[in-house]
N, C-alpha and C positions, 0 to 999 in steps of 0.2 A: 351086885354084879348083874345089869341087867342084859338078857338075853335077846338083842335086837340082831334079823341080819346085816349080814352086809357091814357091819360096825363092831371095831376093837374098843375097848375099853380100857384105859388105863388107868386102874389102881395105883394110888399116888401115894396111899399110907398113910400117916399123921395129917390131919389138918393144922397146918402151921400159920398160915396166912393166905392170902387170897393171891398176892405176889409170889410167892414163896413155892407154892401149888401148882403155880404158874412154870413157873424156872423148872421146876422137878416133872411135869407134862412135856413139854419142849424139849427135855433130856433126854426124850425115850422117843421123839419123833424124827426119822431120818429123810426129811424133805427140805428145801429152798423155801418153799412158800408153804404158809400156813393160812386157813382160811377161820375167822373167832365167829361162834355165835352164841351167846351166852340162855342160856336153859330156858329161861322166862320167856322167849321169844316164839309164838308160834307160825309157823309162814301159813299164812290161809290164801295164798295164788300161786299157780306153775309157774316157775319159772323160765324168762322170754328167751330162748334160746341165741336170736341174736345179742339181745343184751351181752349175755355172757359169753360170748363169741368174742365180740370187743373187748372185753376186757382182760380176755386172756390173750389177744393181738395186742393189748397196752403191754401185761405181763413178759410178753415172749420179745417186743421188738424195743421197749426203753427200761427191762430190767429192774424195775420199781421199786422200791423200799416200800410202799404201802399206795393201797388202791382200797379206798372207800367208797362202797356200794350204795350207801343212803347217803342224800343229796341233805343233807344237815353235818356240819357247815357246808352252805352251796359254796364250792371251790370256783376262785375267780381268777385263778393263774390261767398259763397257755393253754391252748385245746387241744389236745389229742382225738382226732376222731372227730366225731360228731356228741359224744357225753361225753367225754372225759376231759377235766382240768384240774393243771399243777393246782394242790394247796398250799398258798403263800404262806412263807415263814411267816410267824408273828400271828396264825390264825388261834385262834380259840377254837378248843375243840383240835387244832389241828391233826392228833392222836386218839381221833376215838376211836374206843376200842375194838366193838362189835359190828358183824355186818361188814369187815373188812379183810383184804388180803394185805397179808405182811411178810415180809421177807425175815425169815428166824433169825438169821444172825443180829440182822436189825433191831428187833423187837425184845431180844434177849437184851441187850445194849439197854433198852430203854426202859426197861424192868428192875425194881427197885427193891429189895424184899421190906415187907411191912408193909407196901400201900394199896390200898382196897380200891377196887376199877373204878371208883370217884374220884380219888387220889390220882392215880395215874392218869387220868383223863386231862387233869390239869396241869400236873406237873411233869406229867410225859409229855405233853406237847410243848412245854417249854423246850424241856432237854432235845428233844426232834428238832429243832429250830439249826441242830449241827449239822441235818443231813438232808441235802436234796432229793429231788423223787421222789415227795408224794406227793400222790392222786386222788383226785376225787370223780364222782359221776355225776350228773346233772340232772340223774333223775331216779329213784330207788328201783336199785337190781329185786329186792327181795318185798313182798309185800305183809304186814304179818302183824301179830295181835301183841301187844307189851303187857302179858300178864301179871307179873309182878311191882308191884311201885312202892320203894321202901318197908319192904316186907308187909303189902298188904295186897289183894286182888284189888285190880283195877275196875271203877266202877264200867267202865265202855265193856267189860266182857262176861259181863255174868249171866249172859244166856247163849253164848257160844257153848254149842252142845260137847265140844272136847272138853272145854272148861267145870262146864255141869255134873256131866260126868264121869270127872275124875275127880282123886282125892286132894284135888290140891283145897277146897273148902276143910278138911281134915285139918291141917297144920296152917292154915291164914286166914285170917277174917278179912270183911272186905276194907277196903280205906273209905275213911269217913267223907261224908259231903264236902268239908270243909279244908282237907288235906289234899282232895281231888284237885277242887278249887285252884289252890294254890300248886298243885303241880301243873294245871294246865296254865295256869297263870306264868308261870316259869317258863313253859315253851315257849308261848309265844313270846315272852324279854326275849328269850335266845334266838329266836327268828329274829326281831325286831334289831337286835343288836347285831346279829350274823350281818342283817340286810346292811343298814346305817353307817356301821363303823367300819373304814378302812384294816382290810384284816391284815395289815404289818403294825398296827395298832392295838388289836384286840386283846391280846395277850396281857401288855403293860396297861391297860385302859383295869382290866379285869384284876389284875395285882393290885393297884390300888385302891378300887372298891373293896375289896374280900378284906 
């Protein structure tokens, strides 16, 4: 029960599943919109006031089912604004989860219990494919550090002084050279294939690989 101001905490009880957790959070939140950033995330830059100005004028004037704030998948539908674009059905990724505003009823809908936010990333964006309205931004709302990568520190932050000195070297060791490697090898595929492949394709392109 950590004692942060400004910030409610909601005790969720059993750890059931990561989905699951999720549904039982959501039950206790009395808002339209919800904003996800999941823990590992550190922001290390102020946020651009105009940035989020627009994106709450996308919120308030086309009602949104989801407005994603980092520019991965770069969304290629209509512009809203000057950053802001529909994500085409059929994108990969279309449903990521973090870093993003989502409309709860929506997001409930698309919540599955049992699947863990990898699972849902994939397979929630298929099932998303029912519902119009979402957005993406052109260029990242939030700036910040990806502390964690498969349960291990990420090698780019081991001398950010919040990282250093805290415990999180306590319960993680760091990820090895070789795991690094291939996580960052994995971004850029998903860059590379965000860029490349027609995103009403992406989806079924990526079903077949897997």
């Amino acid at each position: 029960s950590p004692d942060i101001p400004n910030v409610t905490n909601l005790a969720i009880g059993e750890d059931v599943d990561w989905s699951s957790n999720l549904l039982n959070a959501l039950s206790r939140i009395d808002t339209d919109y919800i904003y996800i950033l999941l823990e590992d995330v550190y922001v290390n830059r102020v946020v651009d006031k105009a940035y989020l100005d627009d994106v709450f004028k996308c919120i308030i004037e086309l009602s949104p089912n989801y407005v994603n704030t980092k520019a991965l998948p770069a969304p290629r539908g209509p512009r809203f604004g000057s950053r802001i674009r529909e994500v085409v059905k059929g994108s990969h990724y279309r449903a990521s989860l973090c870093n993003a505003f989502w409309k709860k009823d929506v997001l409930l809908e698309l919540i599955v219990p049992g699947e863990t936010p990898w699972e849902f990333e994939r397979r929630g964006s298929e099932r998303s494919n029912a519902y119009d309205g979402f957005y993406g931004t052109t260029n990242n709302m939030l700036e910040f550090d990806h502390i964690i990568i498969g349960g291990r520190v990420a090698r780019d932050v081991v001398m950010i002084d919040d990282v250093v000195n805290s415990e999180i070297f306590e319960a993680f060791t760091m990820l090895s050279r070789y795991r690094w490697f291939l996580f960052r090898a994995t971004i850029l595929r998903n860059k590379v294939f965000s860029a490349c492949i027609p995103q009403g394709w992406q989806q079924i392109i990526r079903r077949h690989l897997e």
